[in-house]
C-alpha positions in Angstrom: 108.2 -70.0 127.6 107.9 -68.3 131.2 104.4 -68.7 132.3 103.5 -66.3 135.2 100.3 -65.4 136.9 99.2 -61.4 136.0 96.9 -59.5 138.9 95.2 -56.8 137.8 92.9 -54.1 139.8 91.6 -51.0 140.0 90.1 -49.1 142.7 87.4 -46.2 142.0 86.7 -44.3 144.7 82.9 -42.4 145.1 83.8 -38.6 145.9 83.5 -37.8 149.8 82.0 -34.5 150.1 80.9 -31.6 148.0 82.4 -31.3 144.5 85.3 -28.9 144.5 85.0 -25.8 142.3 87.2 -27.4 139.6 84.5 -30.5 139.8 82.0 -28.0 139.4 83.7 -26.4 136.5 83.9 -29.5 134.8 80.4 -30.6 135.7 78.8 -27.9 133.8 80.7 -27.8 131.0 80.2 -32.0 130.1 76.7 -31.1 130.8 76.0 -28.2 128.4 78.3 -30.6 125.9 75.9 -33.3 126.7 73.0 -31.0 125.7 74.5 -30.3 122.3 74.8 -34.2 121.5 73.7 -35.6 118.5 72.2 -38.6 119.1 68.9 -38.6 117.6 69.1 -42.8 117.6 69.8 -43.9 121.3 68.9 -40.8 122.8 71.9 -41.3 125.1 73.9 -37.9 125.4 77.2 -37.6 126.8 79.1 -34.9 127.3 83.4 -34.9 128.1 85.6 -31.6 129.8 89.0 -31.5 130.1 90.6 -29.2 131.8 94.0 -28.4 130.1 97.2 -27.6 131.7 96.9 -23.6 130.0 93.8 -23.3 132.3 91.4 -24.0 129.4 88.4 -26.3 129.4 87.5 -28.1 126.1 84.2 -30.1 126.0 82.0 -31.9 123.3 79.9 -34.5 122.8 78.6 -37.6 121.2 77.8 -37.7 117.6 76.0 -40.3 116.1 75.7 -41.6 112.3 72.8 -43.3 110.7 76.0 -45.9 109.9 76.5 -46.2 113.7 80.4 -46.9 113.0 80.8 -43.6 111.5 79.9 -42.0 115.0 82.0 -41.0 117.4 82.0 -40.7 121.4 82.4 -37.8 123.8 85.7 -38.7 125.4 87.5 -38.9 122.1 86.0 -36.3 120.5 87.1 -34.0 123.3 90.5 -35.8 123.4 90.9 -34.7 119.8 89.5 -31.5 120.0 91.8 -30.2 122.6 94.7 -32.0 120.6 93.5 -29.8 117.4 93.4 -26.1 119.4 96.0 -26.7 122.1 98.3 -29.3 120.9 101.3 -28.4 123.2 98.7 -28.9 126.1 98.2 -31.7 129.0 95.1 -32.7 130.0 95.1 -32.5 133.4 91.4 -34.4 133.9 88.7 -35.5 132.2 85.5 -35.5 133.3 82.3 -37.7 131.9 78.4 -36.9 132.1 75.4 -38.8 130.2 71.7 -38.0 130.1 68.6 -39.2 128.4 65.8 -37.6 127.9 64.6 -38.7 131.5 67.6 -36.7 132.7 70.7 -37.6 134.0 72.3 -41.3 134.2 72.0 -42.7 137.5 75.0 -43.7 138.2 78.4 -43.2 136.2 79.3 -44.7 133.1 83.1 -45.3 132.1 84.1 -44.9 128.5 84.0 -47.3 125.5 87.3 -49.7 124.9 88.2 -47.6 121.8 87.8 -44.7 124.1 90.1 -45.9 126.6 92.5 -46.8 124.0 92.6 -42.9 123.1 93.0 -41.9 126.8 95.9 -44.6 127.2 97.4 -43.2 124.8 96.9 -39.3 125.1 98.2 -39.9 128.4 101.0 -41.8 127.4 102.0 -39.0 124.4 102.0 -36.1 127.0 103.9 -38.2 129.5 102.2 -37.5 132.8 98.6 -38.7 134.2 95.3 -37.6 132.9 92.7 -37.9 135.8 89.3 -39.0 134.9 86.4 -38.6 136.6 82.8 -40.0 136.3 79.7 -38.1 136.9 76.3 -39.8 137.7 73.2 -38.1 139.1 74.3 -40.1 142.5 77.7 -40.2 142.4 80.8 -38.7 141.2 83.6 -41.2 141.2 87.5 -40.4 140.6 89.5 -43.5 139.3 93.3 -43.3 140.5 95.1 -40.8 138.8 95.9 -42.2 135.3 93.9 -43.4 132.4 96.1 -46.6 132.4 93.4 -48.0 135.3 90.7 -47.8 132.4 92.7 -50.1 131.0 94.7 -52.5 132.1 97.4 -54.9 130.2 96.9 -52.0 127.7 98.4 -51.8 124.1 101.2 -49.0 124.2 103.1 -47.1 121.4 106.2 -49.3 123.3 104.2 -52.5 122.6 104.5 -51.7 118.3 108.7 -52.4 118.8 107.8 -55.5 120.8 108.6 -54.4 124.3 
């Protein structure tokens, strides 16, 4: 057995400058998502946009369950929602928001690991890179171009016939 030392990184760069229009596109739509939420038991509300390669945005939310596993997040509701009205469609980016009820989150938060999963994946199926962008009240950050830097030494479809 070959035993080999595996680096692994990734870079997320704060935005420099004002958002661009297409950030701002995005930025309202996770918000107004966000808004929509159900999540009467955390009170944490997130809201996901994709913009789609047709030119369409798709956003949604959280929705919790009083049997928390029955819930399910923003980013892969959104994933899935755009995969159920546009399913010949890329998603070009993805952009994340939360809030509480004191208002917005701070700083950025990244998705779950079953929510990466889903973006690996989605990105993976459509064969070119989903960008995904994080939005704070302080920052908005842009990680690298593809999903695949949310998660690194990632389960593939590839990886199910052992490559």
């Amino acid at each position: 057995m070959n035993q080999h030392s595996v680096s692994v990184s990734t870079s997320i760069k704060p935005l420099s400058g004002s958002p661009s229009a297409e950030d701002e596109r995005l930025m309202l739509a996770a918000r107004e998502a966000a808004a929509k939420a159900y999540a009467p038991y955390s009170k944490f509300r997130v809201g996901a946009a994709a913009l789609l390669d047709n030119g369409e945005v798709v956003a949604a939310s959280n929705q919790e369950n009083a049997a928390y596993p029955s819930g399910l997040c923003a980013e892969r509701t959104t994933v899935f929602y755009a995969n159920a009205k546009y399913p010949e469609a890329k998603i070009l980016r993805l952009l994340i928001y939360a809030e509480t009820d004191k208002g917005p989150v701070r700083s950025p938060i990244t998705p779950c690991g079953a929510c990466r999963q889903v973006l690996l994946e989605k990105e993976v199926a459509q064969g070119a890179p989903m960008r995904i962008s994080l939005c704070g009240a302080d920052d908005l950050y842009h990680l690298p171009g593809v999903a695949a830097a949310l998660l690194p030494l990632s389960f593939v479809p590839k990886s199910l016939d052992g490559e």
